[in-house]
C-alpha positions as CSV (number, residue, x, y, z in Angstrom):
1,X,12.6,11.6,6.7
2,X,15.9,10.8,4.1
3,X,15.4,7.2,5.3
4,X,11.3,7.0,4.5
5,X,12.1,9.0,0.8
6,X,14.7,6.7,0.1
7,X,12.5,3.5,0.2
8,X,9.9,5.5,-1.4
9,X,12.5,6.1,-4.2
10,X,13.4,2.4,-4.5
11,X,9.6,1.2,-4.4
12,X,9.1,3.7,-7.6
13,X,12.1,2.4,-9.5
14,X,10.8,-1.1,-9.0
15,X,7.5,-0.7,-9.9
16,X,8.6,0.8,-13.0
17,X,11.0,-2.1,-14.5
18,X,8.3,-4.8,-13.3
19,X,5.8,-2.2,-15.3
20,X,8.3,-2.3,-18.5
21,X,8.8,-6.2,-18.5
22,X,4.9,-6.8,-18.0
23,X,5.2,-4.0,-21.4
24,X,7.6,-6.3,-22.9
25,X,5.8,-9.7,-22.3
26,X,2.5,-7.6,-23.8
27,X,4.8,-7.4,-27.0
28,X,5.9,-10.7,-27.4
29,X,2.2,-12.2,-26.9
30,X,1.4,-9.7,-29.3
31,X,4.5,-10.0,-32.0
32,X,2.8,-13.3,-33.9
33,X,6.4,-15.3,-32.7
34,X,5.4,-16.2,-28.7
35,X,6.0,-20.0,-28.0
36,X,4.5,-22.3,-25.4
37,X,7.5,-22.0,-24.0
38,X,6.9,-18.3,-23.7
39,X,3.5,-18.8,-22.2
40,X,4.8,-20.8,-19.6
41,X,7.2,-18.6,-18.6
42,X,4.9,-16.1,-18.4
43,X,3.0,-17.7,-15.7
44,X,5.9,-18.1,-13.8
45,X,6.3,-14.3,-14.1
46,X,2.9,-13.5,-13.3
47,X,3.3,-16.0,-10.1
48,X,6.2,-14.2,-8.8
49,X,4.0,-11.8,-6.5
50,X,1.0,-10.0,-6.8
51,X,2.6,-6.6,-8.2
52,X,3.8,-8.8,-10.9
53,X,0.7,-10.1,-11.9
54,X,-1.5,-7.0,-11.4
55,X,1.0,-5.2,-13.8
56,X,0.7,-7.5,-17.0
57,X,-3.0,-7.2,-16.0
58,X,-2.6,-3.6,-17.0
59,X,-0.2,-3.5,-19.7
60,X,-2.9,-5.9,-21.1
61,X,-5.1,-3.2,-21.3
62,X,-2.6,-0.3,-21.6
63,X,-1.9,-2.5,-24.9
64,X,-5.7,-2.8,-25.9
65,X,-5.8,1.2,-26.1
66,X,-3.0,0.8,-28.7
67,X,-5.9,-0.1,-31.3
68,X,-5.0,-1.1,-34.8
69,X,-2.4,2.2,-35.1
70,X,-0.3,0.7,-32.8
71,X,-0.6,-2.7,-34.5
72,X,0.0,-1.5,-37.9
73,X,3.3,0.7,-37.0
74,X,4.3,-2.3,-35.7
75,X,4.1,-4.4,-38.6
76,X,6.0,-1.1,-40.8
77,X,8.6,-1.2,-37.6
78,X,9.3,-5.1,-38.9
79,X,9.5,-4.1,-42.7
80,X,11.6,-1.4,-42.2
81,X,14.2,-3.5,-40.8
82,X,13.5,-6.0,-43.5
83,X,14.7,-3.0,-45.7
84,X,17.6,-1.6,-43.4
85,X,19.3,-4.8,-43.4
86,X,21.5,-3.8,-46.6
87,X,22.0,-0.3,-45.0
88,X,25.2,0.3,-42.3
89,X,24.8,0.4,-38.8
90,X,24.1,3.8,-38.4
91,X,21.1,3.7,-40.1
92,X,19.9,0.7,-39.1
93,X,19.7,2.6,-35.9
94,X,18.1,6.1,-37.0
95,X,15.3,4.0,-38.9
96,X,14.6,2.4,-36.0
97,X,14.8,5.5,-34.0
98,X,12.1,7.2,-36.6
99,X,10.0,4.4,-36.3
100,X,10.1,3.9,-32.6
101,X,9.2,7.8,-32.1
102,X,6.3,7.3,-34.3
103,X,4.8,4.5,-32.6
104,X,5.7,5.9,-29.0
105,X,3.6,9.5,-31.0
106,X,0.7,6.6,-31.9
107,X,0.5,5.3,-28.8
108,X,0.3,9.1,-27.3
109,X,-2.7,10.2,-29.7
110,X,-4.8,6.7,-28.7
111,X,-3.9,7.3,-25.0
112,X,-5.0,10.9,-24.9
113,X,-8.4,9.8,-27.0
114,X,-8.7,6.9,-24.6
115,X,-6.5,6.9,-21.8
116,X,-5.9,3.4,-20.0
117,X,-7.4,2.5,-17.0
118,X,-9.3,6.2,-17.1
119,X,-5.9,7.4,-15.3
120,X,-6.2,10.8,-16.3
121,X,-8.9,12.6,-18.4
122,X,-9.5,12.0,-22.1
123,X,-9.0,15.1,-24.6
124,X,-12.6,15.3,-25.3
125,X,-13.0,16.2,-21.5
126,X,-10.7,18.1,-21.2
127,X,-12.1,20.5,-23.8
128,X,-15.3,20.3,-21.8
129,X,-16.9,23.9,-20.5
130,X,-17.5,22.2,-16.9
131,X,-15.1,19.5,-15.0
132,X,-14.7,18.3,-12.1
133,X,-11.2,17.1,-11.0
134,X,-10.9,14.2,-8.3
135,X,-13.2,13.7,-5.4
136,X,-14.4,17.2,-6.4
137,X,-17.7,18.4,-7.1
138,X,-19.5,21.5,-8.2
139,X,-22.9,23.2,-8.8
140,X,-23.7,25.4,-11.8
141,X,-26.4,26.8,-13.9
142,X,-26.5,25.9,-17.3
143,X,-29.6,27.7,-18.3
144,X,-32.7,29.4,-16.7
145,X,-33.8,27.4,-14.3
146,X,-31.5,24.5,-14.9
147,X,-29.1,23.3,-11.9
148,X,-26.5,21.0,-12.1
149,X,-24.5,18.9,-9.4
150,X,-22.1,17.5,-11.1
151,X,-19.9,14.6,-9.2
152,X,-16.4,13.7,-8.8
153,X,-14.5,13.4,-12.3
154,X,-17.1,14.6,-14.7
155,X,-17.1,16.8,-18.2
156,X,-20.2,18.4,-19.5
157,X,-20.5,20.6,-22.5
158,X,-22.8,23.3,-23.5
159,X,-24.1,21.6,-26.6
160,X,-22.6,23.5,-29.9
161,X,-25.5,24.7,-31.7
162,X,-28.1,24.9,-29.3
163,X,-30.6,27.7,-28.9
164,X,-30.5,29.5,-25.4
165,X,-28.4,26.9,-23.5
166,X,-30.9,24.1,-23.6
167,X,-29.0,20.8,-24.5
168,X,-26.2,19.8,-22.8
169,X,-23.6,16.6,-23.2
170,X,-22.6,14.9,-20.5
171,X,-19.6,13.3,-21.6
172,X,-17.9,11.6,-18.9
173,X,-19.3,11.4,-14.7
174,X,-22.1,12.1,-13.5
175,X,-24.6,14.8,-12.5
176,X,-28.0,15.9,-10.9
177,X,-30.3,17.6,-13.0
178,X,-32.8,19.6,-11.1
179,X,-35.4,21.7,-13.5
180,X,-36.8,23.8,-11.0
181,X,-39.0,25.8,-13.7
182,X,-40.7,24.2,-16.2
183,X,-41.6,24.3,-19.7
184,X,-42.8,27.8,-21.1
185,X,-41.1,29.9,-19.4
186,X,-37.4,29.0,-20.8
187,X,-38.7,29.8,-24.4
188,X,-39.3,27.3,-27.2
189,X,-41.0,24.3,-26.8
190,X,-39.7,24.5,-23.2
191,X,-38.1,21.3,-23.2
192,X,-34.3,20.3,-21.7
193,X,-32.2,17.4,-23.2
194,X,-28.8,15.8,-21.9
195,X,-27.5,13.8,-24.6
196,X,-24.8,11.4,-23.8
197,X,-22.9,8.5,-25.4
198,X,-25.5,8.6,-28.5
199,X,-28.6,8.2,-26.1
200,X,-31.0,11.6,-25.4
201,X,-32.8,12.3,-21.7
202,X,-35.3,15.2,-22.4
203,X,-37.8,16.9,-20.1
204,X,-39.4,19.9,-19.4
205,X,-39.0,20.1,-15.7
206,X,-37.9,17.3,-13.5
207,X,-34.9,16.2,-11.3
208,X,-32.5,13.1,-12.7
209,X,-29.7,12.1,-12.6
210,X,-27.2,11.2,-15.7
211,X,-24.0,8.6,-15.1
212,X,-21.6,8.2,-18.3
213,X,-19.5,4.9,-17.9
214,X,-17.6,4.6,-20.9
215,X,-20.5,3.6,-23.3
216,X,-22.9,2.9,-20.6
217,X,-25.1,5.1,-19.6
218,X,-27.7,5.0,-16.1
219,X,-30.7,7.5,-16.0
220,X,-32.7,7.9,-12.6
221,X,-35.3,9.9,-12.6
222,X,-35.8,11.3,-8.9
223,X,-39.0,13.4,-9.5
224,X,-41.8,14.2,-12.2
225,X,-40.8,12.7,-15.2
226,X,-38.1,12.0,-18.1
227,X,-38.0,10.7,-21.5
228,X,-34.9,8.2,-22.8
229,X,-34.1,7.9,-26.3
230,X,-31.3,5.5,-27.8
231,X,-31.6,5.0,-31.7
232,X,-35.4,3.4,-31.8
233,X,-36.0,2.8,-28.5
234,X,-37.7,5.2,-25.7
235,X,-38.9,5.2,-22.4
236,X,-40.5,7.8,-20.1
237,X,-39.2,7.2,-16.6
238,X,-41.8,7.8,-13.5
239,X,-40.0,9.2,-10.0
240,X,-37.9,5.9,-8.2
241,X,-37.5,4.4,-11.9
242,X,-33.8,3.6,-13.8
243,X,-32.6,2.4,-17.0
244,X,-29.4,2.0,-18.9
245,X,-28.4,2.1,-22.2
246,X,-25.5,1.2,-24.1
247,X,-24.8,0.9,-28.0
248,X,-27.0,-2.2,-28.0
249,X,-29.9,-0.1,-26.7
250,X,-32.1,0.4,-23.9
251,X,-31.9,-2.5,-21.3
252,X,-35.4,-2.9,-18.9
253,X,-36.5,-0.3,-16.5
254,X,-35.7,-1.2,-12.5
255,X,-37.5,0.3,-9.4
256,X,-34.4,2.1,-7.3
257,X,-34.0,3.7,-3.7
258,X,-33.3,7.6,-4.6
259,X,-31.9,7.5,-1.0
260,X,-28.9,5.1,-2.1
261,X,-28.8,6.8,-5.9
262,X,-28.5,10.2,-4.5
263,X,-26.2,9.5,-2.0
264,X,-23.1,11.0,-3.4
265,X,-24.7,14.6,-3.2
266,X,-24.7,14.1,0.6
267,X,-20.9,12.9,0.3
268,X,-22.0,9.2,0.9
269,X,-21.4,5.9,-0.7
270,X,-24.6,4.2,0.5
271,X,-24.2,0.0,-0.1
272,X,-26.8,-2.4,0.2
273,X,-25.3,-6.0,-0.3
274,X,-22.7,-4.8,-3.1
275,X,-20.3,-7.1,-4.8
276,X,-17.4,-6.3,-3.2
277,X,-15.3,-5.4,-6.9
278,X,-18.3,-3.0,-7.7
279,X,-17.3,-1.0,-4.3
280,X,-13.6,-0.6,-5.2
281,X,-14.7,0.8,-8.2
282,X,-16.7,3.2,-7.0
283,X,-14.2,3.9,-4.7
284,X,-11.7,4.3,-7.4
285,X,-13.6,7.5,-8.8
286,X,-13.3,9.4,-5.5
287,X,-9.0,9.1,-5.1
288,X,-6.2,9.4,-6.9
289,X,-4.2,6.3,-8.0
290,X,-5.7,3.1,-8.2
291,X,-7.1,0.4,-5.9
292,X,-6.7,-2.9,-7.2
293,X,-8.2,-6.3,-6.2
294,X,-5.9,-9.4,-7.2
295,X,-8.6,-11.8,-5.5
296,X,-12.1,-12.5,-7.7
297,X,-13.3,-14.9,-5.1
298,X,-13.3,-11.9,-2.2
299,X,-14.4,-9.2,-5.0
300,X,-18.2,-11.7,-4.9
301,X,-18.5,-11.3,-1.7
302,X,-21.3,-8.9,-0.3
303,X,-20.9,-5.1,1.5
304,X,-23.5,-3.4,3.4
305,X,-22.2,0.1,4.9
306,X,-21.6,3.7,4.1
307,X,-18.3,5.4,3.5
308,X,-17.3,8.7,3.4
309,X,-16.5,9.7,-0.1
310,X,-13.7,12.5,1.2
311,X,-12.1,9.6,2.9
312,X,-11.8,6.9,0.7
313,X,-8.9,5.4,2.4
314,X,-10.5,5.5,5.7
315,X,-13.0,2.6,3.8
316,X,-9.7,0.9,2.5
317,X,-9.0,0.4,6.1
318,X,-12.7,-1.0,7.1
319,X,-12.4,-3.2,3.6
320,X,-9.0,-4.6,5.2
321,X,-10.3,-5.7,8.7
322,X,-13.9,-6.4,7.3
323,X,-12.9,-9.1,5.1
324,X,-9.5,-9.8,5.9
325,X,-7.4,-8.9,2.8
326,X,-4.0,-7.6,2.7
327,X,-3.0,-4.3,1.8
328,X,0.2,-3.1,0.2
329,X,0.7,0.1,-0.8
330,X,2.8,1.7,-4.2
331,X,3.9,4.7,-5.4
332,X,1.5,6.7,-7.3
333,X,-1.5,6.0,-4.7
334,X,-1.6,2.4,-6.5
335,X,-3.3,-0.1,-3.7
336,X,-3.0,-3.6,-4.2
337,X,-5.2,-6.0,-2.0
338,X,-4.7,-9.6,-1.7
């Protein structure tokens, strides 16, 4: 047992410098000064293993959630020591201090507004009056009449304002709706809304079902009938119909299998000739740490099978022998295959 945590210890310790110099080369690339020489020594870098090149591959994006706050402390970390260059050594040292503190404080606000990677849960969910943690999920009753089933990491909010608990936000996951009793009954004008990422599903008594990703947004109408609003645009959905939406608007309507949709409810990941990348993903939402694919070319290839979502690593193991990749493991349930 001593022996296994002390290589556990030593894998963590490693990961983390080869997670500050992939930080560090994110910097340079960044800083307005990087070279060709730099660039090629990046490579090299990146070429040293695959741990190597999946970690600038996230400090990339870890950098991205930075956003022009982080950019623009940077530039005042620069002028500053234009300024301090008069001052002694001792100052020189608390300026940079101070400066360093508020860009690590930046780069804390953007992270919990927008955390990279979705690693842990953004402010705005956790403030949420319904979550679900990972690889949990959860029924409840958000108005008379109205059932929810929401799905493995998902926030949903009782939406400030409304009159007798009919609009909710949905603002990250995904959930059922099922609106057993319709219309008059609830009071009003009887009708139901979910609003998410800017768009608006609205019935008076139907089942659907809502997935948030990021600014994308799926709507699958499972039975009776919905209506989707973003900005101009509408549809009404008919039972076995989807569409998505994003900031750009609605995108066409597609015929579905509820069977494979609703899958998740019966603790099932149903594929039916899936892109290999788009099953890690959806893997990814049902376990802690991250599985990550350093190979686009296997990522193409097709899946066709069912996994259990409560044993996501059992479908690691099939991924391995099904299409022959390699699998090393990290600390921090970080999965790399190769």
């Amino acid at each position: 047992m001593a022996q296994a945590m002390a290589v556990t210890d030593k894998q963590a310790e490693e990961l983390a410098a080869v997670q500050a110099e992939a930080l560090a080369w994110v910097r340079r690339l960044t800083s307005g000064e990087a070279t060709t020489a730099d660039a090629a020594a990046l490579r090299r870098w990146c070429a040293r293993s695959p741990v190597h090149a999946a970690a600038f591959s996230e400090a990339r994006q870890f950098w991205d959630a930075f956003g022009p706050a982080g950019r623009s402390l940077l530039d005042d970390e620069r002028a500053a020591a234009d300024r301090a260059r008069s001052t002694t050594a001792g100052r020189r040292i608390g300026r940079r201090a101070l400066i360093g503190g508020a860009l690590a404080a930046s780069a804390a606000g953007m992270m919990v507004v927008r955390p990279p990677l979705g690693l842990w849960p953004s402010v705005f969910e956790l403030r949420a009056d319904y979550r679900t943690g990972t690889g949990e999920q959860r029924h409840v009753t958000v108005a008379d009449g109205v059932t929810v089933q929401m799905n493995t990491r998902t926030s949903m909010s009782v939406t400030a304002g409304s009159t007798q608990a009919r609009s909710v936000e949905l603002i990250a996951g995904e959930a059922s709706f099922n609106l057993a009793q319709p219309a008059a009954q609830a009071g009003g004008d009887g009708l139901f809304h979910v609003v998410a990422a800017g768009g608006r599903t609205t019935t008076r008594g139907a089942t659907f079902d809502v997935r948030v990703n990021g600014s994308t947004v799926c709507v699958t109408c499972l039975a009776d009938g919905v209506r989707v609003e973003q900005g101009a645009q509408a549809v009404t959905l008919s039972p076995r119909q989807q569409v998505v939406y994003d900031a750009n608007g609605l995108r066409p309507v597609a015929a579905i299998d509820p069977v494979v949709v609703a899958a998740w409810q019966q603790g099932l990941i149903i594929c039916n000739m899936q892109p290999l990348a788009d099953v890690i993903d959806e893997l990814n939402r049902y376990r802690a740490g991250r599985i990550v694919l350093l190979n686009a070319q296997v990522g193409r290839l097709p899946v066709n099978g069912r996994f259990r979502i409560d044993r996501p690593d059992e479908a690691i193991a099939q991924i391995e022998q099904a299409f022959g990749v390699h699998r090393r493991s990290l600390p921090g349930g970080v999965v790399l295959l190769s």
